[in-house]
N, C-alpha and C positions, 0 to 999 in steps of 0.2 A: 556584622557591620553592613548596613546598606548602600550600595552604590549608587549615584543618581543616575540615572536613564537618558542618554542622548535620544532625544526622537529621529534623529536622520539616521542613525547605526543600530542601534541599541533594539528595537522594537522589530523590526523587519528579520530580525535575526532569533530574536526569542518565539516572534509567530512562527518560524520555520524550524523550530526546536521544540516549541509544545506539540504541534502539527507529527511530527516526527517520533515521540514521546506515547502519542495517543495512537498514534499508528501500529508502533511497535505493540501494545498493549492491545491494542486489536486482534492484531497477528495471533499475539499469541491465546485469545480466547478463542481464534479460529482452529489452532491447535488441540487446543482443551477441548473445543468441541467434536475434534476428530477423532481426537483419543476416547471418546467416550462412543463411539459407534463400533457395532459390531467388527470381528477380523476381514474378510473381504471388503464391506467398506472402507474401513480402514486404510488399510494399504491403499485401495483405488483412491481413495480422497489423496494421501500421503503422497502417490504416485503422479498424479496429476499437479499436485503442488512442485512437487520435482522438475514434472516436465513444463510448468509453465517459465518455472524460474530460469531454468535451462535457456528455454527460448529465449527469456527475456534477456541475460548473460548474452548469446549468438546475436542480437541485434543491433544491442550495445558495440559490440565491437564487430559488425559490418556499417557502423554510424548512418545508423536509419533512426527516425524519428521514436525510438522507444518508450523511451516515457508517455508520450501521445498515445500511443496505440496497446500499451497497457492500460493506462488511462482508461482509455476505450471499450478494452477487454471487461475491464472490472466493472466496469458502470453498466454493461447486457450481461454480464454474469450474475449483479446485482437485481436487475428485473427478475431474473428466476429461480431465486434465492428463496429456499424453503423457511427460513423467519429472517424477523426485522433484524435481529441483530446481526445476522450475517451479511446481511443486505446493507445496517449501515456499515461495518466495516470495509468493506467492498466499495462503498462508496469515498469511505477515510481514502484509503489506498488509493484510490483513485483522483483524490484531493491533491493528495502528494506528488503525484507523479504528476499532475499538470501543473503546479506550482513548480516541482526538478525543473521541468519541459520551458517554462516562463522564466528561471533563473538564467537556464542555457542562453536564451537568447540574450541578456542582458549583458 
């Protein structure tokens, strides 16, 4: 059964769950694509996902502007992104978190 769509509630909330959806699906092709590099890279890539995440975790709860400044991260990690698709996920990601960042203040 279809529900009818309020345009005040209904749409701002499904763009911030497709958004969220395609992101995670990103994620995880960025995954895919780790797993498919050699063992040293591997871990270093794996490692580095770790520690970014971490950071971003520590900033979060010293209530600094996080979301921005991953934002930020992601968008100059993006410029030097070995292909497109890494680069547009990078950019997904970073979709995201300025939208998180744009909700906060509301």
């Amino acid at each position: 059964m279809l529900r009818q769509v309020r345009m005040t509630d209904d749409i701002p909330r499904f763009r911030e769950r497709l958004i969220l959806q395609i992101t995670l699906a990103r994620i995880a092709d960025v995954f895919n694509a780790c797993s498919k590099l050699v063992d040293l890279d591997r871990k270093m890539a794996f490692d580095d996902i770790e520690s970014r995440l971490r950071q971003l975790g520590s900033e979060q709860t010293d209530g600094s502007p996080a979301p921005i400044e991953f934002a930020r991260r992601c968008r100059k990690l993006a410029e030097s992104a070995p292909n497109e698709k890494i680069q547009n996920i990078l950019l997904m990601i970073a979709q995201v978190s300025e939208t998180e960042a744009e909700s906060r203040k509301e």
